[in-house]
N, CA, C and O atoms as a printed pandas DataFrame, in Angstrom:
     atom_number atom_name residue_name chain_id  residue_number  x_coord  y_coord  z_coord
0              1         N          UNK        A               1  -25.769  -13.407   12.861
1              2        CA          UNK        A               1  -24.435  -12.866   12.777
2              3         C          UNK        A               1  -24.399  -11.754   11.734
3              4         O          UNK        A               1  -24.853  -11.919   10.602
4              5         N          UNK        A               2  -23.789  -10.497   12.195
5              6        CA          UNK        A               2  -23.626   -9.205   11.161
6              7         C          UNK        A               2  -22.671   -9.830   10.284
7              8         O          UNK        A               2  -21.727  -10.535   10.642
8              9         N          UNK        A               3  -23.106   -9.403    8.669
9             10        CA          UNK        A               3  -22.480   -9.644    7.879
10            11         C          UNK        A               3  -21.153   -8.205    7.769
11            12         O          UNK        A               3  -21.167   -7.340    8.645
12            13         N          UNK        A               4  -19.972   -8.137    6.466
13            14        CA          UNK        A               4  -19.163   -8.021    6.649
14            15         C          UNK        A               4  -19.469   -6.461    5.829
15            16         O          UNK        A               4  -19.555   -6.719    4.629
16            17         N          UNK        A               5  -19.640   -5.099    6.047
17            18        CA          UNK        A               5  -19.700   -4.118    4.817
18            19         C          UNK        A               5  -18.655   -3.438    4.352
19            20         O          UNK        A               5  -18.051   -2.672    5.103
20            21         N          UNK        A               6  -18.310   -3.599    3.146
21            22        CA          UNK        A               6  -17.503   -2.526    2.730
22            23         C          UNK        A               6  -17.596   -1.462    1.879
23            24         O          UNK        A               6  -18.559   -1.638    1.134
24            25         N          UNK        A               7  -17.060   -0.497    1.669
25            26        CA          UNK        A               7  -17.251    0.433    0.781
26            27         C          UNK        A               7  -15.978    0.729   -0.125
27            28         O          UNK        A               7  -14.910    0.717    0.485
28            29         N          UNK        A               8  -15.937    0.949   -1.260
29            30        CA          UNK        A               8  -14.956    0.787   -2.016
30            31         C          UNK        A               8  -15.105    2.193   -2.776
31            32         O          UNK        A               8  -16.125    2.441   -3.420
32            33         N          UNK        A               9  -14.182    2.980   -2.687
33            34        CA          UNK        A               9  -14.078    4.289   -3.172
34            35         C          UNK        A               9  -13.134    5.001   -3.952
35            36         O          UNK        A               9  -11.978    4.914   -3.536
36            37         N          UNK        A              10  -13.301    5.640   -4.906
37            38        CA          UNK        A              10  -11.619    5.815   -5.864
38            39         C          UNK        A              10  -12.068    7.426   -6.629
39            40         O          UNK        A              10  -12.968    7.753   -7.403
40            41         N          UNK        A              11  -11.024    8.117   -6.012
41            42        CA          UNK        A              11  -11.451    9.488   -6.831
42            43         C          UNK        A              11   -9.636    9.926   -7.105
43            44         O          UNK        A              11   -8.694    9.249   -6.692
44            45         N          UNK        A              12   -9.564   10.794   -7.636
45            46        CA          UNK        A              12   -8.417   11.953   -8.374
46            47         C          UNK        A              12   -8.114   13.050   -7.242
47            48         O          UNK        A              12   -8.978   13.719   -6.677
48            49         N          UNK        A              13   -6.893   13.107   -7.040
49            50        CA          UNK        A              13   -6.454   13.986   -5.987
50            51         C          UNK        A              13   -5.687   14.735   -6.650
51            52         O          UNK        A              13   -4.650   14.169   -6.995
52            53         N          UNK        A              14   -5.832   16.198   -7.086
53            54        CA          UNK        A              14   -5.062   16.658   -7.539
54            55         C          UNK        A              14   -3.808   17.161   -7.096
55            56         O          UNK        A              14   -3.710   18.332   -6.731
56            57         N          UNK        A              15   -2.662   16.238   -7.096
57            58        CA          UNK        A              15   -1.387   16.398   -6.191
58            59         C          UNK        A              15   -0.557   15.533   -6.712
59            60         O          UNK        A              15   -1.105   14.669   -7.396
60            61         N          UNK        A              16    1.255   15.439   -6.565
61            62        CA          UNK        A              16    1.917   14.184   -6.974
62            63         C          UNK        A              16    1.310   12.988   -5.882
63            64         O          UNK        A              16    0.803   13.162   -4.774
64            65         N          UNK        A              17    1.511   11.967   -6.484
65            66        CA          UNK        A              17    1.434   10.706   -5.084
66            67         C          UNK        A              17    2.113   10.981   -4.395
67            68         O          UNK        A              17    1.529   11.146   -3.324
68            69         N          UNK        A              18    3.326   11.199   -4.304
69            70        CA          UNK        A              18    4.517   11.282   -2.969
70            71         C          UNK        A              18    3.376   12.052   -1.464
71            72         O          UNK        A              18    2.747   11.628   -0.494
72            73         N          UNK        A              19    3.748   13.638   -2.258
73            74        CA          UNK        A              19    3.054   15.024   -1.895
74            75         C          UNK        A              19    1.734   13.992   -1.057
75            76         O          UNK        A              19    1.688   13.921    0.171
76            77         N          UNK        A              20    1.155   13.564   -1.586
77            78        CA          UNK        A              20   -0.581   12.896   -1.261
78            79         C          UNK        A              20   -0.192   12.342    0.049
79            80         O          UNK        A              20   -0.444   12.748    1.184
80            81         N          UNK        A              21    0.789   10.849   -0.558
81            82        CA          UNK        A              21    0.833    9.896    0.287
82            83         C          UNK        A              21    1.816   10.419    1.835
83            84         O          UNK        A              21    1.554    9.957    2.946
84            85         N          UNK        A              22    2.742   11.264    1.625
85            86        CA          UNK        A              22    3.363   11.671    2.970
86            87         C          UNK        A              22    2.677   12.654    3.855
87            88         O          UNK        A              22    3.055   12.996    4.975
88            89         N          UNK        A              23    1.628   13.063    3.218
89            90        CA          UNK        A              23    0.711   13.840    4.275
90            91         C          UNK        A              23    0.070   12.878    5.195
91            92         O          UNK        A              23    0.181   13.250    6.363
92            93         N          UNK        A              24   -0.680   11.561    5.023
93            94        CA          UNK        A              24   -1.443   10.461    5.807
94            95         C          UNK        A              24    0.514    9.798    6.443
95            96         O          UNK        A              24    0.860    9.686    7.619
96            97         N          UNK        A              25    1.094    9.597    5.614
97            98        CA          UNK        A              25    2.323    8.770    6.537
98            99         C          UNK        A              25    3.249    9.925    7.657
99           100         O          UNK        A              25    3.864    9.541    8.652
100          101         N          UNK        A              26    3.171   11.098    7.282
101          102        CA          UNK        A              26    3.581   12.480    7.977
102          103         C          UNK        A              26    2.453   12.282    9.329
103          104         O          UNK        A              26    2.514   13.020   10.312
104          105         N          UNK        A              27    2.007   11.794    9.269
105          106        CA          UNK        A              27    0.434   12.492   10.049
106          107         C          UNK        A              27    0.053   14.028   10.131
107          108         O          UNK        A              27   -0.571   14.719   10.936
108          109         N          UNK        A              28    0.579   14.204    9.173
109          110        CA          UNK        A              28    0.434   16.351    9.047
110          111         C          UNK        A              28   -1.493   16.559    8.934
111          112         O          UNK        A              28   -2.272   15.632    8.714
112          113         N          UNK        A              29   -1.810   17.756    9.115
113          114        CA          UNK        A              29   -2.903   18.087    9.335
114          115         C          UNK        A              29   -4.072   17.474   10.404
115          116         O          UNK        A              29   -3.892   16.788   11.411
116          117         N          UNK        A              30   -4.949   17.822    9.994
117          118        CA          UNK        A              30   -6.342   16.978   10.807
118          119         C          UNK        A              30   -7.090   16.463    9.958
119          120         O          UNK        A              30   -7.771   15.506   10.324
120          121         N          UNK        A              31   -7.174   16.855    8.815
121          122        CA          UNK        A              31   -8.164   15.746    7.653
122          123         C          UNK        A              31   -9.413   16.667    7.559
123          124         O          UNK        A              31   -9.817   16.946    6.431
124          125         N          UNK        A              32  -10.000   17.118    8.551
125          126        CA          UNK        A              32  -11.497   17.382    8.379
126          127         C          UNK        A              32  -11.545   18.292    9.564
127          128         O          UNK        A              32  -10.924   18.171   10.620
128          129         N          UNK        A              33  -12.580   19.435    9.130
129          130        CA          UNK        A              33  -13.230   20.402   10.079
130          131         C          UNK        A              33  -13.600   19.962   11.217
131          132         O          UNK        A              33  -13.569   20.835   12.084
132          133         N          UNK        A              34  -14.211   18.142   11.843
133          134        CA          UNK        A              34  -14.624   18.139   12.803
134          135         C          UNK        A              34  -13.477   17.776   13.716
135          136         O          UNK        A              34  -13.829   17.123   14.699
136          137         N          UNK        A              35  -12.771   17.924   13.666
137          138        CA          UNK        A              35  -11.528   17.269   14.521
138          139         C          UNK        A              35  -11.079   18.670   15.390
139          140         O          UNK        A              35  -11.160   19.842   15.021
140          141         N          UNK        A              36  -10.695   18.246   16.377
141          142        CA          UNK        A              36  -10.494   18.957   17.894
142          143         C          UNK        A              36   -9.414   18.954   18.557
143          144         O          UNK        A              36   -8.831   19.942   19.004
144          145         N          UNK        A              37   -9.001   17.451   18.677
145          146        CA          UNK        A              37   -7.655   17.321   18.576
146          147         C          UNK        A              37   -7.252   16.098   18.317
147          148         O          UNK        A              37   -8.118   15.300   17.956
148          149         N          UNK        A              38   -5.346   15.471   18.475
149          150        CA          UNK        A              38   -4.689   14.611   17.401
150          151         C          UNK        A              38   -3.531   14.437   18.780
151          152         O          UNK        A              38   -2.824   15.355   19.194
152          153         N          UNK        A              39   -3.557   13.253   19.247
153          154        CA          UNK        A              39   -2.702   12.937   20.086
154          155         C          UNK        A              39   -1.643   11.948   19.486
155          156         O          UNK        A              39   -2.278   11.486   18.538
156          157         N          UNK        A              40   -0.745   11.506   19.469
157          158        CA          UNK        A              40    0.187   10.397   19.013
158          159         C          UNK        A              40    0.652    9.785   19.997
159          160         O          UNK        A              40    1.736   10.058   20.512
160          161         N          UNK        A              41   -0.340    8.622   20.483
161          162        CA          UNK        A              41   -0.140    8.071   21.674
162          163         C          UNK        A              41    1.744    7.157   21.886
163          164         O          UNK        A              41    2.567    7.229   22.798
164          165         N          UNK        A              42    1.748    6.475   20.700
165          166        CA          UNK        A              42    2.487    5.827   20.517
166          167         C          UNK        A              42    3.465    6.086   19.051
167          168         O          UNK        A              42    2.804    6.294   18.034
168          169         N          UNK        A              43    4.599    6.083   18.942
169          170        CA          UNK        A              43    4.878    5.902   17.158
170          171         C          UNK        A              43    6.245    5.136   17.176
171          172         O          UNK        A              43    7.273    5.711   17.532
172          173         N          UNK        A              44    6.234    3.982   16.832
173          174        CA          UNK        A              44    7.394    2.928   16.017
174          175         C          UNK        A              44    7.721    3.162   14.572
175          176         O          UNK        A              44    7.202    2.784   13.521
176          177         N          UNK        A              45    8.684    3.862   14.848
177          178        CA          UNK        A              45    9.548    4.499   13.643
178          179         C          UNK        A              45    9.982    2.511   12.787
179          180         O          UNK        A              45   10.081    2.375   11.567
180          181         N          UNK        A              46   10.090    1.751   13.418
181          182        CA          UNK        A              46   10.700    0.607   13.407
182          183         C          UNK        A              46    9.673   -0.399   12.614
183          184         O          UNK        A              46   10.215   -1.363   12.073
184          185         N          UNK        A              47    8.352   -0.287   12.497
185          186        CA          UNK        A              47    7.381   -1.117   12.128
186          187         C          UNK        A              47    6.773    0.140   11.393
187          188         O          UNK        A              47    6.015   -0.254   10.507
188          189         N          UNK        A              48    6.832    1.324   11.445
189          190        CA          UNK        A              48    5.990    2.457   10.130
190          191         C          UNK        A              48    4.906    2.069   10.895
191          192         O          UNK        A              48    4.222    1.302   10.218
192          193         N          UNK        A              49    4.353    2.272   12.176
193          194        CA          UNK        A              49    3.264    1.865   13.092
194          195         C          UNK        A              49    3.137    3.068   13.720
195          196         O          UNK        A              49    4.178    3.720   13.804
196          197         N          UNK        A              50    1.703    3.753   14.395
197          198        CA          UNK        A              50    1.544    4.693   15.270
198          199         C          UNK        A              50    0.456    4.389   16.013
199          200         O          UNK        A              50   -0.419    3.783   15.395
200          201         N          UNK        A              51    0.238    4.633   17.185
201          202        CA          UNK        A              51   -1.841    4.380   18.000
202          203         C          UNK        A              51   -1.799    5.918   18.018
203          204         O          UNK        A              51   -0.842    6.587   18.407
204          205         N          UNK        A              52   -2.750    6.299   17.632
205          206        CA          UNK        A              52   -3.485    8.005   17.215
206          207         C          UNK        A              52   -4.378    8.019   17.972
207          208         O          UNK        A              52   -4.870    6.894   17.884
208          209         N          UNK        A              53   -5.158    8.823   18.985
209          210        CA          UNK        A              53   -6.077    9.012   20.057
210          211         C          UNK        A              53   -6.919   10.428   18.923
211          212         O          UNK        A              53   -6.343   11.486   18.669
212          213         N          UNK        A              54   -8.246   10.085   18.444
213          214        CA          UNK        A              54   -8.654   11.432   17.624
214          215         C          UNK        A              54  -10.090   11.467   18.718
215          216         O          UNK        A              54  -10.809   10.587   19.194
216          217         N          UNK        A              55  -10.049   13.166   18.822
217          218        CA          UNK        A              55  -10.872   13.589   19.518
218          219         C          UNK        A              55  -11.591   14.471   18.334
219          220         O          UNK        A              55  -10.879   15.274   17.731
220          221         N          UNK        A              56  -13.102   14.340   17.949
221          222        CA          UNK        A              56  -14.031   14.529   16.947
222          223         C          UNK        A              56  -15.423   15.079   17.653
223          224         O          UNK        A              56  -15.817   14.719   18.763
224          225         N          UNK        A              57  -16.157   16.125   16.691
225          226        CA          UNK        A              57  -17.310   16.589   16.432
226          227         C          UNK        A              57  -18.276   15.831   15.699
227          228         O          UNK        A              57  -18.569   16.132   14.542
228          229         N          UNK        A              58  -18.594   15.231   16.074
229          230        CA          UNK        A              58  -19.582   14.472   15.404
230          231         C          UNK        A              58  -21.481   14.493   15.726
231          232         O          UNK        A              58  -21.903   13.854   16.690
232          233         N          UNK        A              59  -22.403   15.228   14.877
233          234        CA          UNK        A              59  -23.835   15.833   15.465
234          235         C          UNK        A              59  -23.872   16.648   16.267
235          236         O          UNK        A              59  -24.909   16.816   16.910
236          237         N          UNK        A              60  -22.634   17.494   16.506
237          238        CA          UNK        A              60  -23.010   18.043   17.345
238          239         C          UNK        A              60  -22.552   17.612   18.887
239          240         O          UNK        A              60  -22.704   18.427   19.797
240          241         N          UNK        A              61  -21.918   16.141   19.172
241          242        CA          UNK        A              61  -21.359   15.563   20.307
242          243         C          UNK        A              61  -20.158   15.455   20.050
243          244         O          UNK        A              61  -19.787   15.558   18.881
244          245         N          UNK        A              62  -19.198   15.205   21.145
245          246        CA          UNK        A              62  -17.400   14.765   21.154
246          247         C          UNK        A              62  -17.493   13.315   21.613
247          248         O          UNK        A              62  -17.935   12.848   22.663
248          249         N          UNK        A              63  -16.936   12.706   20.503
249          250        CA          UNK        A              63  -16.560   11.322   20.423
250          251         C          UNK        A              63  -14.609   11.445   20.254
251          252         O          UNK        A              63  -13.747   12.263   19.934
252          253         N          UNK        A              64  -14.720   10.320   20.624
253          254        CA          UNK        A              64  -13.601    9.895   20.062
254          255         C          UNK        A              64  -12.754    8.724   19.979
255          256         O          UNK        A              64  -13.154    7.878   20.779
256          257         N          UNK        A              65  -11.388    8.209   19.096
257          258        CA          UNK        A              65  -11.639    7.022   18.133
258          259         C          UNK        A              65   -9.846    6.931   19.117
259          260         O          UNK        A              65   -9.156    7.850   19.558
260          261         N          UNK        A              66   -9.675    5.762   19.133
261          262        CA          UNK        A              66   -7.934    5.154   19.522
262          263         C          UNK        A              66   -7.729    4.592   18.065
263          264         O          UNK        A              66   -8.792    4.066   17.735
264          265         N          UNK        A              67   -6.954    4.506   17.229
265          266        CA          UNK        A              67   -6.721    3.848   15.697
266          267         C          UNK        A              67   -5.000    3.445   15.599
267          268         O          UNK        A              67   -4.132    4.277   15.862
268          269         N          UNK        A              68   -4.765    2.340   15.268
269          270        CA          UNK        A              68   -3.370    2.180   15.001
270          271         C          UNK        A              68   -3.427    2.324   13.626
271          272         O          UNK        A              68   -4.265    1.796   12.896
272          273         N          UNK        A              69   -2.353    3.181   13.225
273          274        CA          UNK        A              69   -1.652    3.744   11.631
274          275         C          UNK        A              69   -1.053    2.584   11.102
275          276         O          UNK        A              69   -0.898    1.726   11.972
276          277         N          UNK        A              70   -0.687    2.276   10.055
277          278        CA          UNK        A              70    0.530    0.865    9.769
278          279         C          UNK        A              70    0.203    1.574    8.270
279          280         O          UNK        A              70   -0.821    1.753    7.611
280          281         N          UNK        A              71    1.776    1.907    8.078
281          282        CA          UNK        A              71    2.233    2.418    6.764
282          283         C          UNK        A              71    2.892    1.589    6.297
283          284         O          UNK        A              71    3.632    0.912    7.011
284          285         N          UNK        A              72    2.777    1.337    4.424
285          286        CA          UNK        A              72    3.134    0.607    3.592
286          287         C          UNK        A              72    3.723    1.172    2.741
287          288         O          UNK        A              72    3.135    1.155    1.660
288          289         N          UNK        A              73    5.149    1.949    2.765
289          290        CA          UNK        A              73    5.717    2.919    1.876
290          291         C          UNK        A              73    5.976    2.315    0.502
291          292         O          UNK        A              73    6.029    3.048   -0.486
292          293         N          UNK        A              74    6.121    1.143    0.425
293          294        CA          UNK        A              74    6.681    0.497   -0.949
294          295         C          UNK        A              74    5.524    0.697   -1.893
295          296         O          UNK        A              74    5.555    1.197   -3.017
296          297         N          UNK        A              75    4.433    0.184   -1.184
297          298        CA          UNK        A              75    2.786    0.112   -2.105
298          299         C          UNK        A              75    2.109    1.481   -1.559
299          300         O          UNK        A              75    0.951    1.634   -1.172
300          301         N          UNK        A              76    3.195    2.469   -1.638
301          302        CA          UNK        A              76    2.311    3.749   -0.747
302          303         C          UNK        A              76    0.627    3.418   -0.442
303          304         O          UNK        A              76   -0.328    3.731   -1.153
304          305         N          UNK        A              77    0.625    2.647    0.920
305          306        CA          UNK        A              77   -0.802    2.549    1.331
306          307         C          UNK        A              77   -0.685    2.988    2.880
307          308         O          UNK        A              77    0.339    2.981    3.564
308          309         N          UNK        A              78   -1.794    3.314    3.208
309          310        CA          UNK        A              78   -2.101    3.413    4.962
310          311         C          UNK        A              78   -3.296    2.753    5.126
311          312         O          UNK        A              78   -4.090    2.621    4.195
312          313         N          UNK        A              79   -3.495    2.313    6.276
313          314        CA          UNK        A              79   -4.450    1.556    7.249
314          315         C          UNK        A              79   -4.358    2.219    8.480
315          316         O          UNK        A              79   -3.411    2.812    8.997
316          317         N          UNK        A              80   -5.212    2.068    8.765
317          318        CA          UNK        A              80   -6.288    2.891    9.614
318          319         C          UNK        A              80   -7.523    1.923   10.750
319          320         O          UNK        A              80   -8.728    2.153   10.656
320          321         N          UNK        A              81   -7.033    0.992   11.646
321          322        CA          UNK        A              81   -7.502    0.472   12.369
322          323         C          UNK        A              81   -7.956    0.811   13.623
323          324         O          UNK        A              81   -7.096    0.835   14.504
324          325         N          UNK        A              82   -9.383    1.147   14.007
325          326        CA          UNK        A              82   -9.980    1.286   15.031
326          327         C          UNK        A              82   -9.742    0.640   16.349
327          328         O          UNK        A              82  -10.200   -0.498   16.246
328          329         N          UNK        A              83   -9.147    0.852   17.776
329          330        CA          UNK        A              83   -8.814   -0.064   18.318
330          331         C          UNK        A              83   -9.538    0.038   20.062
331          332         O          UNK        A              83   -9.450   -0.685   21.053
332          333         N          UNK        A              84  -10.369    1.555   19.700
333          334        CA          UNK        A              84  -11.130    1.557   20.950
334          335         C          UNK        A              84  -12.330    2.834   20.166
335          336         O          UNK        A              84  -12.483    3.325   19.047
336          337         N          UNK        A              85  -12.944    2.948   21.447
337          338        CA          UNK        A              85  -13.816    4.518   20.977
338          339         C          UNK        A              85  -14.938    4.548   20.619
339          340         O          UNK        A              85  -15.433    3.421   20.598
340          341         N          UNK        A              86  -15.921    5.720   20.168
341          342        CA          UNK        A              86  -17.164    5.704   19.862
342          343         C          UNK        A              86  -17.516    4.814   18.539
343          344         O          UNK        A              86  -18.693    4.452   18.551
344          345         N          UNK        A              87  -16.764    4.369   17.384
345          346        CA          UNK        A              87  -17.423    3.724   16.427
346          347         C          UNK        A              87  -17.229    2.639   16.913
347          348         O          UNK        A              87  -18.027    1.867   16.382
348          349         N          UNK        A              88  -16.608    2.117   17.641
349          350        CA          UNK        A              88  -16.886    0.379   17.802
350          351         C          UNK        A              88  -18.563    0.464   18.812
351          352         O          UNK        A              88  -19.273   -0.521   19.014
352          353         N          UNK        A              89  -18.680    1.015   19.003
353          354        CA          UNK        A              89  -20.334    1.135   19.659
354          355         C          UNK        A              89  -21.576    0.568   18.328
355          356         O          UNK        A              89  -22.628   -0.072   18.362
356          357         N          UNK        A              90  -20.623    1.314   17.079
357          358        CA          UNK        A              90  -21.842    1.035   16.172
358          359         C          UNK        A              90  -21.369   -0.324   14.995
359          360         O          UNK        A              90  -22.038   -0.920   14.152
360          361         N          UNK        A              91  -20.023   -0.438   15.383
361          362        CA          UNK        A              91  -19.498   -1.704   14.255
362          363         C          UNK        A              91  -18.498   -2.456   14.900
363          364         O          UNK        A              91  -17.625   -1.899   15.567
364          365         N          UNK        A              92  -18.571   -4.037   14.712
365          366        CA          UNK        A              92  -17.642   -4.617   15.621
366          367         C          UNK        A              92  -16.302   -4.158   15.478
367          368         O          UNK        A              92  -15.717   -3.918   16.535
368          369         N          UNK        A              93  -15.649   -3.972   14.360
369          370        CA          UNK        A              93  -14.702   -3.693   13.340
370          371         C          UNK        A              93  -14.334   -2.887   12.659
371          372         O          UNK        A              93  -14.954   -2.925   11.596
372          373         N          UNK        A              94  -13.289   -1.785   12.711
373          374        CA          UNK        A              94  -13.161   -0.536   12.250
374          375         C          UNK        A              94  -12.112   -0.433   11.060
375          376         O          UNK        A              94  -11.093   -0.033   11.624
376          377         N          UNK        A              95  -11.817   -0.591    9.659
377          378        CA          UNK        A              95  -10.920   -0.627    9.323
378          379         C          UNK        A              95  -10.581    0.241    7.848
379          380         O          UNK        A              95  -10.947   -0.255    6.783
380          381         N          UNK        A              96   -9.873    1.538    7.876
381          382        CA          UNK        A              96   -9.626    1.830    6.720
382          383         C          UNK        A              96   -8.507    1.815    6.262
383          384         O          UNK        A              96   -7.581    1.778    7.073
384          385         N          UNK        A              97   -8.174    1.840    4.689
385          386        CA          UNK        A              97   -7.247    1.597    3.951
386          387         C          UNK        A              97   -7.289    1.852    2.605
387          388         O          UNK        A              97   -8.049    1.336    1.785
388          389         N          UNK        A              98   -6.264    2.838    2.378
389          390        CA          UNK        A              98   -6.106    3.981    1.593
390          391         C          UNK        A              98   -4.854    4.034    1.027
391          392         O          UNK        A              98   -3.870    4.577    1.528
392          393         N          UNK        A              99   -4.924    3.299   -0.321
393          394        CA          UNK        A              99   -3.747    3.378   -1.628
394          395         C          UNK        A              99   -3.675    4.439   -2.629
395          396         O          UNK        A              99   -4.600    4.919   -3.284
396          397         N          UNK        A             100   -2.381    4.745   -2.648
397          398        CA          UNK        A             100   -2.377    5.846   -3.077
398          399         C          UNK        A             100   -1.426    5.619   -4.471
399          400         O          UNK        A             100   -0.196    5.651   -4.463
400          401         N          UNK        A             101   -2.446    5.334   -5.911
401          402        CA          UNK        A             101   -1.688    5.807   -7.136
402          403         C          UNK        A             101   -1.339    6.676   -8.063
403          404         O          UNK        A             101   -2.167    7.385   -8.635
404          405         N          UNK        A             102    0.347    6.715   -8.380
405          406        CA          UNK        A             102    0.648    7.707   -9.162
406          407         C          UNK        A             102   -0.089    7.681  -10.642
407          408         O          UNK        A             102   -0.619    6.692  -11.148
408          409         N          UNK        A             103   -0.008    8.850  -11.148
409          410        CA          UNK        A             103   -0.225    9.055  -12.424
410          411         C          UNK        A             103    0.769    9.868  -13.494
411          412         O          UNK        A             103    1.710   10.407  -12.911
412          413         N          UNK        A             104    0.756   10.017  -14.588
413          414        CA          UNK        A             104    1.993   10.513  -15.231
414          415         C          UNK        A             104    1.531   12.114  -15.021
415          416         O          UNK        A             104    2.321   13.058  -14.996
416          417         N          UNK        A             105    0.430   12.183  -14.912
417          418        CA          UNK        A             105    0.308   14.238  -15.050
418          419         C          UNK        A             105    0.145   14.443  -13.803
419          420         O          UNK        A             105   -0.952   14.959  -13.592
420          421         N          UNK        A             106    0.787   14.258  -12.823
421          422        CA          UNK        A             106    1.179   15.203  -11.318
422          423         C          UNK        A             106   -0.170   14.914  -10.207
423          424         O          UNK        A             106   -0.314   15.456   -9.111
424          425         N          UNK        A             107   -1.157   13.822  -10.900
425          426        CA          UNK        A             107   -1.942   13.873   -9.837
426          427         C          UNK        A             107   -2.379   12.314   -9.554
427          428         O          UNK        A             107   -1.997   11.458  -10.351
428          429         N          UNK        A             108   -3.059   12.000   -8.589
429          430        CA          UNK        A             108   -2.717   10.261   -8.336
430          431         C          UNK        A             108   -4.384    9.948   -8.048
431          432         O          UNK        A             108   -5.271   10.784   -7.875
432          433         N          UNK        A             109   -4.465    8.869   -8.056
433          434        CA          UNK        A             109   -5.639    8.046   -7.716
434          435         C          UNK        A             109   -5.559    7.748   -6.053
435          436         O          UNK        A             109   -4.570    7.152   -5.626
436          437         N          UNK        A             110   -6.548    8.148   -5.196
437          438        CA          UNK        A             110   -7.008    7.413   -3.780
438          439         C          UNK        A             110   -7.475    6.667   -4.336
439          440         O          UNK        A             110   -7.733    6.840   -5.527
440          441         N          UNK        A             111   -7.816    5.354   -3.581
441          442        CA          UNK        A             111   -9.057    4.214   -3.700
442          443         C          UNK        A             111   -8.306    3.771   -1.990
443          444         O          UNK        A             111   -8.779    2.848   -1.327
């Protein structure tokens, strides 16, 4: 049985938290150069829930990922759950989650 991996990551974003955190709860931008396109299959204004269809560059091939959003405005966090697509090929389980803290000088902590 595959054991469970995680990666635990925390850097300085130079931005207020709000500014940070309503760009991932906005779904504004694409995040990254390899992205192609950004569908919003679904969005429940009612649960802070969305299913996102991302179509990606990845080696050189087009993959792409189905992910349900679930926003946590109180604890400004997002999650990021894999729910079809090319990475479940390589992991049973797709799951990111991304808290976003303020700081007093205008810029916040990801982890």
């Amino acid at each position: 049985m595959a054991g469970v991996e995680t990666l635990d990551l925390e850097i300085q974003v130079n931005m207020p938290a709000d500014r940070f955190f309503d760009s991932f709860k906005n779904k504004e931008g694409s995040f990254t150069d390899k992205t192609e396109a950004v569908s919003i299959h679904h969005d429940d204004t009612n649960s802070n829930s969305s299913i996102q269809i991302w179509n990606l560059i990845v080696d050189g091939k087009t993959e792409q990922i189905k992910e349900k959003t679930e926003v946590d405005e109180k604890n400004m966090s997002v999650s990021f759950l894999a729910m079809e697509g090319d990475v479940l090929e390589q992991y049973r389980s797709y799951k990111i989650t991304l808290d976003v803290v303020p700081r007093d000088d205008g810029v916040c902590i990801a982890k």
